[in-house]
C-alpha positions, 0 to 999 in steps of 0.5 A: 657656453651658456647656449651649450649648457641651455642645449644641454638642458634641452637635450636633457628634458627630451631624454627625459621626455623620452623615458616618460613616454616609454614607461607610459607606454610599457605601463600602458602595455602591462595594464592592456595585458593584466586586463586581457589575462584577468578576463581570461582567468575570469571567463574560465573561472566562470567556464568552470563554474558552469561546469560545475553546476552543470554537473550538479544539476544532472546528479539533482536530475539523476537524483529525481528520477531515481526517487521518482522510480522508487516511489513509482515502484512502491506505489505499484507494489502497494496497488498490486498487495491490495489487489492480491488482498482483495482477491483472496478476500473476495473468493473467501467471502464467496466459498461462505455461503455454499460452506455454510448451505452444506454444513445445514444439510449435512445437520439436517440430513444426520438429524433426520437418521436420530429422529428415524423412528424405525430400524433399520434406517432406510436405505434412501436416508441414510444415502442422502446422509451420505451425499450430503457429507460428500458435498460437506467435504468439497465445500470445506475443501474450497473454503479451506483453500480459500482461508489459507490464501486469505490468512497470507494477506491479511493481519492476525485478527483475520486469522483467530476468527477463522481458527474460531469459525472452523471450531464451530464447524467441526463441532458441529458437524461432529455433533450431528454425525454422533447423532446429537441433532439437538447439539449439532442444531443449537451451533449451527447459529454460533457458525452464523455468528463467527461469520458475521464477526469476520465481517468488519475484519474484512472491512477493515483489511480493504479499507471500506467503511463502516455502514451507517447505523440509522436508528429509527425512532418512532413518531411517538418518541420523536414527536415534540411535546403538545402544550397543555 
């Protein structure tokens, strides 16, 4: 019995050996499947997170361009702005001279009518008058033309010197046409002047600096002073 109680004993510990060696593996199983499922949420967690950041790094890329663009376009449009202003400048500057030419002739030609010393005037002065007040009214016209396009462009200061220059010009043409030829003489030096005030306007509108002053002084003052 007491080898029965020993077999007894034996089959016991092999059951129990058995119970171990299938808990082993069962634990073994789960441990191998928590593993695998643990990678696999891991790797589609990382699946998602790349798609993440690939979703962000299009929107920073979408984002780029359209900055890009923008400043692209806002640098264009300055450009083309500068372009029209220094177009509409440059055909200003250009109608001066000729506006100028036939503001002298028309004071020169209606001054010699006040100094004619015979009546009736002769028919040639008074002929030269009249040609002389028509190119007046063409060159004024393309000034005109001219200054309207340029005040568009340009700022405020721009366009109280040409209310000012066209005040000279009208009354000094005014004065030479009502035969004040010494009137009409004694402005045509202002009209100089207020076109020579437009000039650092001008600059300034383009941008060009300023010309160096350069003042010369002479050997004498610039010399150095000789020792007794």
């Amino acid at each position: 019995m007491h080898i029965r109680g020993g077999v007894y004993l034996v089959q016991m510990t092999s059951a129990q050996f058995l119970y171990l060696v299938l808990t082993a593996v069962v634990a073994g199983v789960g441990a191998y499947f928590g593993s695998y499922l643990k990678k696999k949420g891991g790797d589609l967690a990382t699946h998602e997170d790349l798609d993440k950041l690939v979703d962000q790094v299009k929107a920073v890329t979408q984002a780029t361009k359209e900055i890009e663009e923008k400043i692209s376009d806002q640098m264009w449009n300055r450009h083309k702005r500068w372009e029209i202003k220094k177009d509409a400048l440059f055909a200003f500057v250009k109608e001066l001279p000729a506006f100028e030419e036939a503001i002298v002739h028309v004071v020169a030609t209606y001054g010699t009518i006040t100094n004619a010393k015979t009546e009736p005037i002769p028919p040639e002065i008074r002929q030269d008058a009249g040609h002389a007040h028509d190119k007046y009214l063409q060159a004024r016209k393309a000034f005109m033309g001219a200054e309207q396009l340029a005040r568009l462009v340009c700022g405020q200061n721009f366009a109280i010197r040409c209310v000012a220059l066209r005040e000279v010009v009208r009354r000094t043409v005014e004065a030479a046409m009502n035969n004040e030829a010494e009137l009409a003489s004694s402005l045509v030096p202002q009209f100089a002047g207020a076109m020579m005030d437009l000039d650092p306007i001008i600059r300034r509108e383009l941008g060009i600096p300023e010309p160096s002053t350069i003042t010369l002084q002479s050997s004498e003052s610039s010399a150095a002073p000789i020792p007794d």
